[in-house]
N, C-alpha and C positions, 0 to 999 in steps of 0.2 A: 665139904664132905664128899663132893662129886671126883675132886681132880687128884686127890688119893687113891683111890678105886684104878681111877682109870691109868696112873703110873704104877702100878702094881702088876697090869693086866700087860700093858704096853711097854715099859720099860721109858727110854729115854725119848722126849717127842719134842716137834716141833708146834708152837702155838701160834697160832696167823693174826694178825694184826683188824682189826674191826670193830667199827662203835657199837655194832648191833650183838655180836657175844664171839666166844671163841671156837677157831675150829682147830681139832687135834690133828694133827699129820704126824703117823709114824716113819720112821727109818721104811717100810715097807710098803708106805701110802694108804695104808688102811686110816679109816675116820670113824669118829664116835661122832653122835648122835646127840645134840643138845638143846634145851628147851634154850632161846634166846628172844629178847625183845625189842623194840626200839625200830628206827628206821637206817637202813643201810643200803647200797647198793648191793649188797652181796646177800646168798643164799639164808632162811633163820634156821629150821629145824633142817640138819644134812647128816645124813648116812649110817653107817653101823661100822665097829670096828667089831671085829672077830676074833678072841683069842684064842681059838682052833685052826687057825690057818696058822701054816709055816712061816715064819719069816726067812725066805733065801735073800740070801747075801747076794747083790751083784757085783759084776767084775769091778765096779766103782770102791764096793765095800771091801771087798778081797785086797782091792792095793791100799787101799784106805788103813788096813790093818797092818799091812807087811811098813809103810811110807812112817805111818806114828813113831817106829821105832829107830829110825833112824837119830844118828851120830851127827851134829854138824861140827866142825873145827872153828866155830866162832870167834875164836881168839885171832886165827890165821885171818878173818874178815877185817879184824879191829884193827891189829898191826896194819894190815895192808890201808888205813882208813878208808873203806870200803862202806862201812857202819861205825856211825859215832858210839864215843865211851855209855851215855845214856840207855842207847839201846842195846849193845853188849851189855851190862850189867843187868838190864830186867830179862833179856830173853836167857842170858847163863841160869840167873836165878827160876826162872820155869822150865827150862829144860830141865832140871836138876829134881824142882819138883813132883810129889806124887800127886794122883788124879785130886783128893783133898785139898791139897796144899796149892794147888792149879784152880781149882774151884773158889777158893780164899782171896788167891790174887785177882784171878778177873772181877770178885764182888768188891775188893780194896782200892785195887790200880788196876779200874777199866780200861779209861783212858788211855792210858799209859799203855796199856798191853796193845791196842787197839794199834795206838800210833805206832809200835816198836814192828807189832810184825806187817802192816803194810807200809813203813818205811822201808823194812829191805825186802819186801816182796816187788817193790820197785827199782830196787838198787843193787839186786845181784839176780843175775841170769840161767846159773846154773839149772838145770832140770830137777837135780836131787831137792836144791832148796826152796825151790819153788813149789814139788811136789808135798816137802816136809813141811811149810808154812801154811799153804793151801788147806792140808788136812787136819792143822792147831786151827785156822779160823772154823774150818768147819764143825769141827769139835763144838767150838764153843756156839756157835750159832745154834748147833744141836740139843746141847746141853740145854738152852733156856729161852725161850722168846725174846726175852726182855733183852738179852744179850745184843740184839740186831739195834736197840736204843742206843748202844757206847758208838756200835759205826755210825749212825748217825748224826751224835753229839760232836765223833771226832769230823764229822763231812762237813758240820756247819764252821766249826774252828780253822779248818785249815782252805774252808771255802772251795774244794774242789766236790764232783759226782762222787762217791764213795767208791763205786762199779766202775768209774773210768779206765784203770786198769784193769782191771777182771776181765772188761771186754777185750782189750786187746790179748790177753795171754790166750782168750778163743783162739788166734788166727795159731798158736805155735803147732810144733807137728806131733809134741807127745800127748796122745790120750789122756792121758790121765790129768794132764792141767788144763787140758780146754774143756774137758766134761765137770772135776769137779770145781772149777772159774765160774761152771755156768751153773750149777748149783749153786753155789754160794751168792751166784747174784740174783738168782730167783725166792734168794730169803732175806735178801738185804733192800728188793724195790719193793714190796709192798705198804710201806705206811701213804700215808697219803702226801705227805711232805717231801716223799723222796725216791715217787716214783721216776721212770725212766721218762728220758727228753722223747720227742716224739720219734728224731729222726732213728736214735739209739732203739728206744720201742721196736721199732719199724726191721731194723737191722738185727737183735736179739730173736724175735718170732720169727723173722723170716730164716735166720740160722735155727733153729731148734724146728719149725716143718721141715725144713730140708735134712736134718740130720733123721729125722723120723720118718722120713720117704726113703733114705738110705737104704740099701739091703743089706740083709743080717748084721746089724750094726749092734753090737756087742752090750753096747749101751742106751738102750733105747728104751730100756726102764728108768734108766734116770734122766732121761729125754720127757718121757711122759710124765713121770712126777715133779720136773721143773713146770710144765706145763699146768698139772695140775694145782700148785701153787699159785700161780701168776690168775688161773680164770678165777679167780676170790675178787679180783677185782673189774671194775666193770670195763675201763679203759682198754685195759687187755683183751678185751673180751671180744669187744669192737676191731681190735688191732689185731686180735690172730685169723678172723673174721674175713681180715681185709687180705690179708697175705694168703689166701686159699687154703687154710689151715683147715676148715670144716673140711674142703674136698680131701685131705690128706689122711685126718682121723677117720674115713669115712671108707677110702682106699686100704688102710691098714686093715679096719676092721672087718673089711670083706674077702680078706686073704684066710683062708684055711690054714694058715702057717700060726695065727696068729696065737697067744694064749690063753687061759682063762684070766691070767692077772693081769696082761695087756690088755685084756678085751674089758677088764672093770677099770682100770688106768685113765681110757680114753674115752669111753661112756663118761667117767665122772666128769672130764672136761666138759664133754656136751651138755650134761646136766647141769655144770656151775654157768656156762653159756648162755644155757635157753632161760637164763633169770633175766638176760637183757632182751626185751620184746623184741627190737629189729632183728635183734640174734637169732632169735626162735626161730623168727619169721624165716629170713634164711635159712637155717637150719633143715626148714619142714620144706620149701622149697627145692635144696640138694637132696631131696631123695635119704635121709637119714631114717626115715619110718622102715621102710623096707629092709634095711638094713639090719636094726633095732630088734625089726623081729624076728628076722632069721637067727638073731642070736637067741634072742628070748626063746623061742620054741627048740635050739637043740643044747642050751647050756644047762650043765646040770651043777651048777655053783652057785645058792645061795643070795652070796652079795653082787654078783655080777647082774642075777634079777633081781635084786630090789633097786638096783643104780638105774636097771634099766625101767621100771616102774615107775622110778622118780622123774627120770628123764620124760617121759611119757605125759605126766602130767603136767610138767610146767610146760611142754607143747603144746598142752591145753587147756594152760590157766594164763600162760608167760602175754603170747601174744593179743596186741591192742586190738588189731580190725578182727573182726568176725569174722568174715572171708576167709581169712589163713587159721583161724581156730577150726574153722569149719573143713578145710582142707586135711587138716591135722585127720581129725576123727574120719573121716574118709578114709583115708589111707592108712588108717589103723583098719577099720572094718577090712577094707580091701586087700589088706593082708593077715586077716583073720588071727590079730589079737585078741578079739572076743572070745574064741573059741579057747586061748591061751588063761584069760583071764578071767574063764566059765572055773576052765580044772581050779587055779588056783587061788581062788573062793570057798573050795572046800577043804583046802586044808589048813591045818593050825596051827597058825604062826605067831610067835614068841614075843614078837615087835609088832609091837599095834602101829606103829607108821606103815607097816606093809601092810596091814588089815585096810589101812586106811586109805593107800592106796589104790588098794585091790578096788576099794566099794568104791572108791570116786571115779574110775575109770571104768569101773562096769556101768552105773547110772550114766558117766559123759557116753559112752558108747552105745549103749540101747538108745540113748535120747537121740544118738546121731541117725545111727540106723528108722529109726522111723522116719524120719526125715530125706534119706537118703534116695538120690533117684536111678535112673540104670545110667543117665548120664554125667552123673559125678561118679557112680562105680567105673564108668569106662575112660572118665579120667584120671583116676588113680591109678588104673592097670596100666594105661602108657605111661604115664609118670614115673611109673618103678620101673618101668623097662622089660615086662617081666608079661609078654604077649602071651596070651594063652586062649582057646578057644574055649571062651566062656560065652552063656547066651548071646550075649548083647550081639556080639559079631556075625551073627547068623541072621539077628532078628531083622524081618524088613520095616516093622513099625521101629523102632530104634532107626534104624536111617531115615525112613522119612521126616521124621521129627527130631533127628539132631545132627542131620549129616552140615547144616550150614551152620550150626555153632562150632563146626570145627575152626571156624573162621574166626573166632572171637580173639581176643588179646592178640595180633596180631600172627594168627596162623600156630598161635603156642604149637597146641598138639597136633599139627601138619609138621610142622618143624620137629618135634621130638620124633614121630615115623619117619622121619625120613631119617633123622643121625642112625635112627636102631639099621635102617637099610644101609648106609655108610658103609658099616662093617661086615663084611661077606660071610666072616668066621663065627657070627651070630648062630645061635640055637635056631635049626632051619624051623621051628616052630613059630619062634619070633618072628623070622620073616616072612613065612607064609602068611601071617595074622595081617601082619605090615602092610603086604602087599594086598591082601584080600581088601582092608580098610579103606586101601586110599582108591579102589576099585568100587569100592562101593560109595565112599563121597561123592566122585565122576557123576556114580548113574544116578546119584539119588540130587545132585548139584552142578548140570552140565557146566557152569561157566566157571566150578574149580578148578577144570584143565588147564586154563591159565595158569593157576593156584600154582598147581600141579611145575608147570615148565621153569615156573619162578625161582621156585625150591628144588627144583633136582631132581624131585620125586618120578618122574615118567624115564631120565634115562636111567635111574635105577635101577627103576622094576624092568627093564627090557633090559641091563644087565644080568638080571636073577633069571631069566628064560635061558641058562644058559650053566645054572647053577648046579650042586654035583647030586643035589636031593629031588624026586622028582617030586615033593609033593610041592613045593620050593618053587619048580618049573613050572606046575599048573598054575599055581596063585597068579603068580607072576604073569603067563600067557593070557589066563581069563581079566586080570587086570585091566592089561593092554586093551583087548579089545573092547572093555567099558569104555575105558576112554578114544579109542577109534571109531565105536559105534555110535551114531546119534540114537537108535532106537534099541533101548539094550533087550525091550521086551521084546521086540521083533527077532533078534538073534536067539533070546534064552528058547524060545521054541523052534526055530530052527536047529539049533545044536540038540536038543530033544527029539527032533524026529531022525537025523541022521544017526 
């Protein structure tokens, strides 16, 4: 009863392969929402699809429409034996056919159709029939889930990858066959039988970050939604993981350029992500909270907050140690999700997952917040990067008592102040914060100064005494002489009476 509803609503979709139940991917990457049970490595209840959003077509789709209609001279292939008689007579016969009668064939002579167009998708070159071939598999891939079962039935028969060539048609120079190649192989790895080899893995994610790091790349919607198919699984997940993908989605999304649909594209990635714990873990460690919320508090899109609500929560259900659970809710407090997800407890929402959301993360957050000390708030504000004069920074019982945990995990948050100093072009707010901190570790920790020469940190700040801001120049100056001075209380009243 469910999967009628949803083709009426949606139109033609893709269904992804999974023991624990099915997820809908449309042409537009929107997702429905379904009760599923069982054990699986992937996500059970995920997301909402929206039949109020637009679906635009991208440039993928655009040629995708103009390429279907093309003409081949197939006969001119046969004569030339170029393509045996076999495959000339089933591809004549479906070009010829209408969408029905094309629906008829691939349910009859799967096989068949399967082998006919990646036999000459490998045995003729041309651009046009590559283009026109590409978008008959895709078709069908589209058309049915099940449909991705004939490529693999025909992968086991003829004993090659299915993708083998797919990947290589990535390297050619026309658009439209290396984008939609990579499409069509992000729907043909996921059973579990016939996923990618490692090295392939490796080489596929690390092309699809790099194409999504690209600028203004035309096609970086259907960059994102091959991605978002591929995180369904956990292998991938690991693997895009590894290729600095998290810092990428992470990069994009903190680009003002970027859209509402891109910005729900690559959220869902993160979300299907932070299902695998070490993932999370990660995850929460690159600074993705911060991010998260920046978007949460200025978007005014619906699905793009509940993705990111979703996202949220398996940040703090996903990961195994307590420590990194515990880091999570930190840095949610510490960039004032709470206050996000005060408002939006009172209003009333249609989808009881985002009621349900809303209450799990309001209780995980209060609970965190009592627990919270000023020195896990003052490690989440360097963590995001995002230096500001907030108490702690002032307070002198706050140094006393935490200026030698700065030391802890090997100098972590000495080492983060100093990169934020690295960069000159910083928010002089940042740096003044930067500089006052590590001025105030000195007095409250004389034999940090070592600390201090190890990392950088000392010709920095006497760099910044030089800097084009003066409040910049004082930090920076008063710094200094914490660390020159052995007795800082002796100096602070002298610079008081002068």
């Amino acid at each position: 009863g469910t999967l009628p509803c949803f083709q009426r609503i949606a139109g033609p979709f893709y269904k992804g392969f999974g023991t624990r139940g099915d997820l809908l991917f449309w042409r537009d990457m929107s997702y429905a929402r379904l009760d599923v049970g069982g054990e699986d490595e992937g996500p059970g209840k995920i997301g909402i699809a929206s039949n109020d959003d637009p679906i635009v077509l991208g440039k993928l789709e655009m040629q995708a429409m103009q390429f279907r209609n093309q003409q081949i001279a197939w006969q001119s292939y046969f004569h030339g034996h170029v393509i045996g008689e076999e495959d000339f007579r089933f591809i004549q016969e479906y070009d010829q056919a209408d969408a029905a009668q094309k629906k008829e064939l691939v349910k009859t002579k799967g096989i068949q159709c399967v082998k006919t167009l990646m036999a000459i998708l490998q045995c003729i070159n041309k651009e046009l029939v590559l283009q026109y071939l590409l978008t008959l598999i895709d078709d069908i891939l589209q058309e049915d889930s099940a449909h991705a079962t004939l490529f693999h039935q025909y992968a086991d028969q003829s004993g090659a990858p299915i993708y083998g060539h797919l990947l290589k048609l990535m390297n050619r120079h026309d658009n439209y066959i290396v984008y939609m190649s990579s499409r069509v192989v992000s729907q043909l790895v996921l059973h579990p039988r016939h996923l990618l080899t490692d090295e392939d893995q490796r080489w596929y994610l690390h092309w699809l970050v790099n194409q999504l790091a690209m600028p203004n790349n035309e096609f970086i919607h259907c960059v994102a939604s091959a991605l978002q198919r591929l995180m369904r699984v956990d292998a991938y997940r690991e693997g895009l993981a590894s290729v600095h993908g998290i810092k990428t989605l992470l990069d994009v999304l903190s680009s003002k350029n970027t859209s509402f649909q891109l910005q729900y594209q690559l959220i869902f990635c993160l979300w299907l992500m932070a299902y695998n714990s070490q993932v999370a873990a990660t995850i929460i460690d690159m600074n993705a909270i911060p991010v998260l919320s920046d978007i949460l508090k200025a978007c005014g899109k619906e699905k793009v907050t509940r993705i990111i609500l979703a996202s949220f929560r398996n940040l703090l259900q996903k990961p195994v140690e307590k420590t990194v659970v515990h880091s999570a809710g930190v840095a949610m407090v510490a960039n004032k999700v709470m206050t996000v997800i005060s408002v939006l407890a009172n209003k009333q929402w249609e989808d009881e997952d985002i009621r349900d959301d809303v209450l799990f993360l309001q209780e995980k957050l209060e609970s965190c917040l009592m627990d919270l000390s000023s020195f896990d708030e003052y490690v989440a504000e360097v963590k995001s990067g995002r230096l500001m004069w907030s108490p702690v920074h002032k307070s002198d019982k706050f140094w006393r008592e935490n200026a030698q945990r700065l030391n802890e995990k090997n100098h972590e948050i000495l080492r983060i102040l100093t990169g934020l100093l690295q960069d000159s072009t910083q928010d002089p707010i940042i740096l003044g914060v930067a500089a006052h901190d590590f001025g105030e570790y000195v007095r409250h920790y004389p034999r940090g100064k070592k600390v201090l020469d190890s990392l950088g940190g000392k010709e920095l700040i006497m760099g910044l005494m030089n800097h084009a801001d003066g409040q910049v120049r004082y930090e920076a100056l008063v710094a200094v002489q914490k660390m020159m001075v052995h007795n800082w209380e002796f100096l602070g009243k002298q610079m008081r009476t002068d």
